[in-house]
Kinemage of the C-alpha trace (Angstrom):
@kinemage 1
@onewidth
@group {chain A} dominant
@subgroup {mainchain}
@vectorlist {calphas} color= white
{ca unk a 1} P -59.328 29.085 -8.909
{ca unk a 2} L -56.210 27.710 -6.797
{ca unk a 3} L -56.203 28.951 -3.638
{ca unk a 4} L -53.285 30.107 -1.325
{ca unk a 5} L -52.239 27.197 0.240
{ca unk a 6} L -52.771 25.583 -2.739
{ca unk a 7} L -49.842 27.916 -4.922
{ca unk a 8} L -47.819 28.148 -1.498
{ca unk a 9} L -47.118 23.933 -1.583
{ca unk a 10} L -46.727 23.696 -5.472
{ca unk a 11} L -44.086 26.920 -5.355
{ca unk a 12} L -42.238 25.287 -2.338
{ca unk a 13} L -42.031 21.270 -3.344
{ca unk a 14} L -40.924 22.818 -6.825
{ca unk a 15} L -37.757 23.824 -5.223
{ca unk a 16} L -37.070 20.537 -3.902
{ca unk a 17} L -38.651 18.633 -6.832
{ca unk a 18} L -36.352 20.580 -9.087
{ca unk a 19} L -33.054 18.534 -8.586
{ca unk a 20} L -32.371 14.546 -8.319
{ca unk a 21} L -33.127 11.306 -9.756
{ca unk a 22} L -36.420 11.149 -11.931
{ca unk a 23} L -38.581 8.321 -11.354
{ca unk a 24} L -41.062 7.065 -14.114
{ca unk a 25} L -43.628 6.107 -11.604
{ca unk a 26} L -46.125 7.855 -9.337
{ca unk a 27} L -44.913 6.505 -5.941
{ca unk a 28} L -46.696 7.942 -2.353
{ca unk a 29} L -44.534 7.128 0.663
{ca unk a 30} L -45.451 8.422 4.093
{ca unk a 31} L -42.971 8.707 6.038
{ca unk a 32} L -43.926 9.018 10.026
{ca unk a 33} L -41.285 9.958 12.716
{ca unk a 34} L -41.484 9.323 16.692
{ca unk a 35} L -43.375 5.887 17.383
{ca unk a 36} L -41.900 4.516 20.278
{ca unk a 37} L -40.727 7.182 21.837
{ca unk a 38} L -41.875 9.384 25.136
{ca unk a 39} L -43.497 12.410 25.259
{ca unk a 40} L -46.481 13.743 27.694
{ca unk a 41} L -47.002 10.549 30.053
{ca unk a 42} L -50.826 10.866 30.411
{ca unk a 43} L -53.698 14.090 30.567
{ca unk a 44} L -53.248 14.109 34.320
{ca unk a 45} L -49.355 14.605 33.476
{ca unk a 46} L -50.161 17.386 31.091
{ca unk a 47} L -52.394 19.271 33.641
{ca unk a 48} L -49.389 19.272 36.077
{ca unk a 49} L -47.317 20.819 33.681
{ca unk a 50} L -49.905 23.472 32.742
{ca unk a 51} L -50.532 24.053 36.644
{ca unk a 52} L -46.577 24.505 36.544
{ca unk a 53} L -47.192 27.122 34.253
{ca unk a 54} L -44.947 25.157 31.610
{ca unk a 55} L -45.041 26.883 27.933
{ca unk a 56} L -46.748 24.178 25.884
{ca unk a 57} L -48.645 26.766 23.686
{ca unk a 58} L -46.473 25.196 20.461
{ca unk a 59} L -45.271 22.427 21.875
{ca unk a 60} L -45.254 18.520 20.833
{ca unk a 61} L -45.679 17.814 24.665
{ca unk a 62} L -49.236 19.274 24.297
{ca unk a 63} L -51.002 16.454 22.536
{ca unk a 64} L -48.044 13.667 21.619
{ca unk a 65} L -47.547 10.919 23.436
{ca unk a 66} L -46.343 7.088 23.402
{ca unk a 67} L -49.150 5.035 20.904
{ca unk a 68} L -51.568 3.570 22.177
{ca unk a 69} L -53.281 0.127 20.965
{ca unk a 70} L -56.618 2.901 20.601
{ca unk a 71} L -54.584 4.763 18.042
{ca unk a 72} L -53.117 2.202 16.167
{ca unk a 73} L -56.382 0.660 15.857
{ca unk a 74} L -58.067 3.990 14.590
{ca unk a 75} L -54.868 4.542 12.151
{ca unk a 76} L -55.243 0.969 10.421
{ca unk a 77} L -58.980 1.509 10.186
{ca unk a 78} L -58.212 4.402 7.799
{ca unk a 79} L -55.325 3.106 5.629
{ca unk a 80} L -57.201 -0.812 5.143
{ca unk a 81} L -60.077 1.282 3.441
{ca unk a 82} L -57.902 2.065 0.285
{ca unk a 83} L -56.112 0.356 -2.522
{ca unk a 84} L -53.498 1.550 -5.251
{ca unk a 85} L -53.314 -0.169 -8.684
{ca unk a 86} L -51.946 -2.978 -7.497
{ca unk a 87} L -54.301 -3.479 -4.383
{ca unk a 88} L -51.588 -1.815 -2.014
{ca unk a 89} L -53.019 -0.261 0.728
{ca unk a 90} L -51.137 2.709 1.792
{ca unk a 91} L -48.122 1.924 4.205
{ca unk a 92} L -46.585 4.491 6.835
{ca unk a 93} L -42.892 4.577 7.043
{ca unk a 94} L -42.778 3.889 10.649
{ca unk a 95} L -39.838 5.495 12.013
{ca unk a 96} L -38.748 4.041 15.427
{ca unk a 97} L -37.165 5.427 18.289
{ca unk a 98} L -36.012 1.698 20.216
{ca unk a 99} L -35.488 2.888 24.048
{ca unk a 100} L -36.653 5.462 26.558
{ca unk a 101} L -35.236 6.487 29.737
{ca unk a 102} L -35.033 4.497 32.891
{ca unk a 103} L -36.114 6.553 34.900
{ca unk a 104} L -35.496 5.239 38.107
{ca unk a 105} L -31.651 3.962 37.520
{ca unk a 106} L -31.107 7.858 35.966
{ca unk a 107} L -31.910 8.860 39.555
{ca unk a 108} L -30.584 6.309 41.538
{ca unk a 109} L -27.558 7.352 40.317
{ca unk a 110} L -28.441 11.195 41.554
{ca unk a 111} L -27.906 12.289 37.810
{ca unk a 112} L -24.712 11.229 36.919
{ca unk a 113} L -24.924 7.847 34.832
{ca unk a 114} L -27.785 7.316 31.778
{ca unk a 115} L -29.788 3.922 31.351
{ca unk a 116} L -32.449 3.244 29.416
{ca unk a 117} L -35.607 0.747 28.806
{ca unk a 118} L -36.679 -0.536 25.187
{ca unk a 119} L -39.657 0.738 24.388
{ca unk a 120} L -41.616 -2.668 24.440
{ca unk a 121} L -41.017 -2.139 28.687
{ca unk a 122} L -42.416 1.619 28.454
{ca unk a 123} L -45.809 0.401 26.830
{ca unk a 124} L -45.849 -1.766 30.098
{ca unk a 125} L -46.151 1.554 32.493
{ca unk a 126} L -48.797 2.858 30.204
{ca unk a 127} L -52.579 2.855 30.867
{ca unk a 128} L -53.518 1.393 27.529
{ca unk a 129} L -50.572 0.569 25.948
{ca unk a 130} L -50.561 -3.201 26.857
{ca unk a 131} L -50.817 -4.815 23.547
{ca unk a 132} L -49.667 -1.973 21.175
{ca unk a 133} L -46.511 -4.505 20.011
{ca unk a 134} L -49.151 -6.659 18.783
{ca unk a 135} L -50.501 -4.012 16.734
{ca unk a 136} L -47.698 -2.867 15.332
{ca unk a 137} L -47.133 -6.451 14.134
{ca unk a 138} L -50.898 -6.385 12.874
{ca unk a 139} L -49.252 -3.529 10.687
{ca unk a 140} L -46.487 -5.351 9.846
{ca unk a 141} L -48.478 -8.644 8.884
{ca unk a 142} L -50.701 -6.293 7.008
{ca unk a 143} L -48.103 -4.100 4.737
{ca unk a 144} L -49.573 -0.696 6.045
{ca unk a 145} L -46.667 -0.258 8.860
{ca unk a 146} L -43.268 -0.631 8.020
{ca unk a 147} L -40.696 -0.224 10.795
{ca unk a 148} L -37.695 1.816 10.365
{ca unk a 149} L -34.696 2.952 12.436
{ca unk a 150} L -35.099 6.419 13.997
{ca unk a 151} L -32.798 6.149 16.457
{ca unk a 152} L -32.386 4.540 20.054
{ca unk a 153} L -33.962 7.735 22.102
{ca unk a 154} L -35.180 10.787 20.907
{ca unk a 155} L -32.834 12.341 23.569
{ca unk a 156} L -29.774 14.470 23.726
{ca unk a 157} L -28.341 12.439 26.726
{ca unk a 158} L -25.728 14.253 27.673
{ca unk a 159} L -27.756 18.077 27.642
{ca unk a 160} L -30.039 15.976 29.782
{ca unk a 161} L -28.509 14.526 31.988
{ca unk a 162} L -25.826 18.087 32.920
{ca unk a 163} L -29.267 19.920 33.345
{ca unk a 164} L -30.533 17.543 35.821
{ca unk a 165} L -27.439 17.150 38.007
{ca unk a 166} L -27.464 21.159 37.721
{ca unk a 167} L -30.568 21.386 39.447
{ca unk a 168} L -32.866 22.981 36.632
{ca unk a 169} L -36.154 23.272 38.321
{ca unk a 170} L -38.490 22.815 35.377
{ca unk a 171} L -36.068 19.583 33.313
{ca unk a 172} L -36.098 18.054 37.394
{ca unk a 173} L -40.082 18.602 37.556
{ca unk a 174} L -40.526 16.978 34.305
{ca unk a 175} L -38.655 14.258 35.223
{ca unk a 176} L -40.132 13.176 38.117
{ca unk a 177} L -43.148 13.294 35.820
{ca unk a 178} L -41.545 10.320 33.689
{ca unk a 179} L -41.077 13.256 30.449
{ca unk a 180} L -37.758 14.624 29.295
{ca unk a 181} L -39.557 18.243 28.507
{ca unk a 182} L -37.188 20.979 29.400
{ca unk a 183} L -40.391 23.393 30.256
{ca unk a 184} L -39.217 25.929 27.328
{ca unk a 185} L -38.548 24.374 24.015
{ca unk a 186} L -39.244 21.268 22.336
{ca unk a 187} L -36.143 21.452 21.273
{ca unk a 188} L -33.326 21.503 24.269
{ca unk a 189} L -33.209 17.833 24.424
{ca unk a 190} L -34.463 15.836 21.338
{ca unk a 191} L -31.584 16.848 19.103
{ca unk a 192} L -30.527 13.313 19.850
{ca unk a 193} L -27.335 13.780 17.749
{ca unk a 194} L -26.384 17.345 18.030
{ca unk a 195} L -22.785 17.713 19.842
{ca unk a 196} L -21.257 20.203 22.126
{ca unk a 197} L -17.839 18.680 21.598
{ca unk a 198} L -17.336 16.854 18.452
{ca unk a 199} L -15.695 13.758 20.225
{ca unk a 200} L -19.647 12.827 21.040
{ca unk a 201} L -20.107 12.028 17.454
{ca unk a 202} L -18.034 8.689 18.843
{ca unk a 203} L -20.707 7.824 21.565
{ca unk a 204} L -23.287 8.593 18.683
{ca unk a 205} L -21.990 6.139 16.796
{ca unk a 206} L -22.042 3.556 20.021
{ca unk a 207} L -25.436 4.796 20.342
{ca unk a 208} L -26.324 4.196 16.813
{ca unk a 209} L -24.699 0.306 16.603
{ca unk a 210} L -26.772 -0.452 19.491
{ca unk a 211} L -30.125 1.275 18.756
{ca unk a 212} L -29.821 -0.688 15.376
{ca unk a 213} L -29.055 -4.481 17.254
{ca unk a 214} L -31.920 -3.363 19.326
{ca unk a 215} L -33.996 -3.014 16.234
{ca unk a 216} L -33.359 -6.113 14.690
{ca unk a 217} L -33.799 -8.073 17.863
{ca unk a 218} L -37.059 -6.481 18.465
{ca unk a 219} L -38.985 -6.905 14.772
{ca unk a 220} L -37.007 -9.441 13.715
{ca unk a 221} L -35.218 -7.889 10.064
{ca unk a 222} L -32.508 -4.933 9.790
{ca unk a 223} L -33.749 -1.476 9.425
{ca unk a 224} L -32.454 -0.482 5.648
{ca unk a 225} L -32.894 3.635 6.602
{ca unk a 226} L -32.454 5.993 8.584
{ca unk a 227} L -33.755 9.672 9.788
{ca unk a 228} L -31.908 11.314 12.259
{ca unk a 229} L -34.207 12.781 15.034
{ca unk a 230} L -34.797 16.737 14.167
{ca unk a 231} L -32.650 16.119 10.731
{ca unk a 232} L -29.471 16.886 12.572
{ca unk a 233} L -26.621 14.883 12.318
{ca unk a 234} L -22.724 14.989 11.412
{ca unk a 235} L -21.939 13.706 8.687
{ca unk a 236} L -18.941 12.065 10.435
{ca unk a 237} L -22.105 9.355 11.303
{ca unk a 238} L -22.756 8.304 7.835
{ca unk a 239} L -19.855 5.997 7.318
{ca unk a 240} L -21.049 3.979 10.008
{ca unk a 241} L -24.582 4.102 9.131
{ca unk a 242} L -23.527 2.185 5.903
{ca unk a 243} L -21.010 -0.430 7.800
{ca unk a 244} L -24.548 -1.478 9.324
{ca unk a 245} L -26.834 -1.926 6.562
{ca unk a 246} L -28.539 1.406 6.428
{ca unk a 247} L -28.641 2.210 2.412
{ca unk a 248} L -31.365 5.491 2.798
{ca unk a 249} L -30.746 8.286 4.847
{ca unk a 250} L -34.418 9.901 4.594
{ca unk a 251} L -34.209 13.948 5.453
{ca unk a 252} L -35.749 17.314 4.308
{ca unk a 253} L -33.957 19.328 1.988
{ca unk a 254} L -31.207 20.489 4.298
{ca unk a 255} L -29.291 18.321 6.635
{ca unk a 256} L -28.437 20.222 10.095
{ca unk a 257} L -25.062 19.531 10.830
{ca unk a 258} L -23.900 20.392 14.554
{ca unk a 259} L -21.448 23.337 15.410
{ca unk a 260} L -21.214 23.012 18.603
{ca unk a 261} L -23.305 25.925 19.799
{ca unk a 262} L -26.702 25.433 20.660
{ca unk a 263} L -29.243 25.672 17.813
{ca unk a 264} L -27.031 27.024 15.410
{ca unk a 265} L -25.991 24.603 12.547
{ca unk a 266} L -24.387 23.945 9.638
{ca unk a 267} L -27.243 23.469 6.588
{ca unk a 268} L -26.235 20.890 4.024
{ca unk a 269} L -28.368 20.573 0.823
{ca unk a 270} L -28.990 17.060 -0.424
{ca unk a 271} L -31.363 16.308 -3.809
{ca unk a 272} L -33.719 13.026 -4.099
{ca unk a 273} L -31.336 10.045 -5.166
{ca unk a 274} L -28.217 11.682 -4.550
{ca unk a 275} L -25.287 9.419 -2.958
{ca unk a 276} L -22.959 9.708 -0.674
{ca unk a 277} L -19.625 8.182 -0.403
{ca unk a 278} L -20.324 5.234 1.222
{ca unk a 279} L -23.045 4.300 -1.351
{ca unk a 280} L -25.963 5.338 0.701
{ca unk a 281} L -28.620 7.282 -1.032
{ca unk a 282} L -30.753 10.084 0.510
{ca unk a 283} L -34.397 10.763 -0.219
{ca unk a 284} L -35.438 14.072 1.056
{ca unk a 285} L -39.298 14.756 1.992
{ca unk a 286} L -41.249 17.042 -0.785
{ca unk a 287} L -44.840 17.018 0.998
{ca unk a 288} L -45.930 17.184 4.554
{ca unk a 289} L -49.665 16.872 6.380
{ca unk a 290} L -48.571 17.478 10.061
{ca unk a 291} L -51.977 19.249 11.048
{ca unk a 292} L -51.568 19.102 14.599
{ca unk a 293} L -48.677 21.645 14.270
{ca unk a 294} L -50.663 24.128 12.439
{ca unk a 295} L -54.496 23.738 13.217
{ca unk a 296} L -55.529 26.826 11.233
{ca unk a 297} L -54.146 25.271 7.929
{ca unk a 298} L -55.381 24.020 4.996
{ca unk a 299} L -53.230 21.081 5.190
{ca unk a 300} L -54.906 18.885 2.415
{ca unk a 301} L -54.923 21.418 -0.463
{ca unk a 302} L -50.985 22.258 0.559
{ca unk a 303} L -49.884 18.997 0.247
{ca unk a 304} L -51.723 17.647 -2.916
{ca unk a 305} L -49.960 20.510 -4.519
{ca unk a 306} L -46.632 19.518 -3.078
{ca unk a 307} L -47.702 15.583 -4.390
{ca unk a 308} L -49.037 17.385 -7.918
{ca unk a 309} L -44.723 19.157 -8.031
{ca unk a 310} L -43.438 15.859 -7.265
{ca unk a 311} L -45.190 13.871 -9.814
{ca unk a 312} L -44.490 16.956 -12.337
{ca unk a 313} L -41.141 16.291 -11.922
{ca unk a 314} L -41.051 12.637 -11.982
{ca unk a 315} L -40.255 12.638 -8.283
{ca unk a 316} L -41.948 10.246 -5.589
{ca unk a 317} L -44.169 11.995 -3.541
{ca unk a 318} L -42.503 11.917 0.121
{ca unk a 319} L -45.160 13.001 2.930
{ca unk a 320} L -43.827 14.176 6.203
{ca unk a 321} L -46.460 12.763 8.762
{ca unk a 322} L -45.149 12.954 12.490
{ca unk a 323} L -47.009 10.342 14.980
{ca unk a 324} L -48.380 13.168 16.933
{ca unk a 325} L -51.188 13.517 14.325
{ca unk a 326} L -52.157 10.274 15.013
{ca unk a 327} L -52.011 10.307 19.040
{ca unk a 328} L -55.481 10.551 21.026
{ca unk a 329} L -54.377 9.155 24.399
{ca unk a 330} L -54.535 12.627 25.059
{ca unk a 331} L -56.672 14.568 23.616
{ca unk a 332} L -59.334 12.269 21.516
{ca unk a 333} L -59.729 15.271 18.900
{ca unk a 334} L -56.029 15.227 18.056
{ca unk a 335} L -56.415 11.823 16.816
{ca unk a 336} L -59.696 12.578 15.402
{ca unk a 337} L -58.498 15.593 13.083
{ca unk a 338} L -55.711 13.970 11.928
{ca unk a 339} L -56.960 10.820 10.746
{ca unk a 340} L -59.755 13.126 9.097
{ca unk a 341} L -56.897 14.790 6.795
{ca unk a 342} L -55.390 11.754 6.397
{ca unk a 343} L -58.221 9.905 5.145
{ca unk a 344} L -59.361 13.121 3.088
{ca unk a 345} L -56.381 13.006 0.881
{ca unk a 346} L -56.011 9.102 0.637
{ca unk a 347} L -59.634 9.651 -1.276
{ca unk a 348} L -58.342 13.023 -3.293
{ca unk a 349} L -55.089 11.005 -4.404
{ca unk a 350} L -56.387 8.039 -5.899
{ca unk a 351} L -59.277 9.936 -7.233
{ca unk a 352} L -56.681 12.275 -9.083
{ca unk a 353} L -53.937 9.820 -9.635
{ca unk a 354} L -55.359 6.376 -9.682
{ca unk a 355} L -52.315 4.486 -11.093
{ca unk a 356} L -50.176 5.476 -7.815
{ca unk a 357} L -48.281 2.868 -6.122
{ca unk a 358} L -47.848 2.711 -2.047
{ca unk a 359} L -44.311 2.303 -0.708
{ca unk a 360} L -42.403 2.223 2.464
{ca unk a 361} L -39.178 3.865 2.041
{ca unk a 362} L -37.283 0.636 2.233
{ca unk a 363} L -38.545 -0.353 -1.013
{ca unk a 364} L -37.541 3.043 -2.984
{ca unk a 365} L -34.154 0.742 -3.243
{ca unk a 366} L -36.274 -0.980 -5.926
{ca unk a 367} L -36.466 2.373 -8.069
{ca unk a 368} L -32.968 3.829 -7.061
């Protein structure tokens, strides 16, 4: 007998599944946001922002933080132990935030002025982050981690920066704290390309050229897509995402396009395959194991259902995994749990579907 979680995934991929380009293989891609970028410095941090009385109940800022070479290592371990039919291991869609804040140029400047690090100099300031570069490019060398462009910060700069220069107690306590939390919601600041006024979409685009040289300079080959931090982006972007190379825009099934107001969006519907007018082509997520944002769940029945839709409708199973599932430098059981998921359904797909391929988004250009 299916159970709930089981019908709830099937039922809700199916709507996504329903429309787009059909596929005549079984292709897995995971596709994992936020490597690079900043969250809770350290456990010492995090107790100072509990002692603050900070709400981190449901928030990232509870368990996520930069990678560490610990859990890269533990995250390899698990993909090298399986092969598809053509002795692919599976490969996470590493999607890269290039730069973090400099911290101490942002307040030597008493607010007013942003400047910011690559992320290669944050791992520096980090406890055990000294040779996590080299494990990426162990990942790299290895086909199991495949770069991507996710942006240059995971940062609205300019929400930032006015509530810092304003004063705001908890965003100014955070700070000084090396974290860009605002104390309330996830969400105040790491809309990196939401607008206020809709001539930002200009400095997005500034932002965007050089987040993308950055990449290139840093692992060495252009990033071919692209997922906008918290899916929202104008569309006014997209032109100049092609100029540069990017040919994917990966996303969920609705694009949040900025209004202007704070939170409140604009939803835009895109299908698998579907392409825009400057020949890009958008592949929209059908499947997601994120169990660090729902510990209660049954995370590996829901999203063998959602893989079970996709491959029903000759769709490529896309699988929403954000870092923080992966992230121990923390709390070691984070880490723990998720790579115990992960590694759960690696076994359950191959077992079901043994003539699945492994894929990084980049190569879904070989299909579309």
């Amino acid at each position: 007998m299916l159970n709930t979680n089981y019908l709830r995934g099937f039922i809700g991929a199916t709507k996504t599944n329903l429309k787009g380009k059909s596929i005549p293989h079984k292709l897995v891609i995971f596709e994992s946001d936020d490597w690079g970028a900043i969250r809770t410095p350290s456990l010492e941090t995090l107790k100072e922002f509990e002692k603050k009385g900070l709400d981190l109940a449901n928030s990232v800022y509870k368990y996520d933080s930069l990678e560490s070479e610990d859990d890269l290592n533990a995250l390899f371990e698990v993909l090298l132990k399986y092969k598809d039919i053509e002795g692919n291991s599976p490969v996470f869609t590493a999607n890269v935030i290039m730069a973090n804040p400099d911290f101490e140029k942002i307040e030597q400047s008493n607010f007013m002025s942003y400047f910011h690090e690559s992320f290669l100099e944050t791992y520096k300031s980090y406890a055990k982050h000294a040779k996590s570069f080299e494990g990426i490019k162990y990942g790299i060398e290895k086909g199991i981690f495949m770069p991507q462009f996710h942006g240059r910060e995971h940062l609205n700069i300019n929400r930032w920066l006015k509530a810092l220069s304003e004063g705001n107690e908890n965003a100014l306590f955070c700070f000084r704290h090396r974290a860009t939390y605002s104390g309330h919601s996830d969400y105040s600041f790491m809309e990196a390309f939401d607008w206020d006024e809709p001539e930002q979409v200009e400095q997005h685009n500034q932002i965007i050229n050089e987040g993308l040289k950055m990449f290139m300079d840093v692992f060495g080959f252009p990033s071919k897509s692209f997922i906008a931090p918290c899916y929202n982006w104008d569309p006014k972007i997209e032109e100049n995402l092609g100029k540069n190379g990017i040919q994917i825009i990966q996303g969920i099934r609705s694009q949040m396009a900025p209004t202007g107001q704070f939170e409140r969006y604009n939803p835009i519907r895109h299908y698998f395959g579907e392409v825009n007018k400057f020949g890009t082509h958008y592949s929209i997520r059908n499947a997601y194991l994120e169990p660090s944002q729902i510990l209660n769940k049954d995370w590996l029945n829901s999203c063998m259902a959602q893989i079970r839709s996709a491959f029903l409708f000759n769709k490529p199973a896309v699988i929403s995994t954000h870092r923080i599932n992966y992230i121990g430098y923390i709390n070691e059981n984070n880490r723990k749990a998720g790579l115990k998921v992960l590694d759960e359904l690696l076994k359950q797909i191959l077992k079901q579907w043994p003539e699945v391929r492994f894929i990084s988004t980049d190569k879904l250009l070989n299909y579309l």
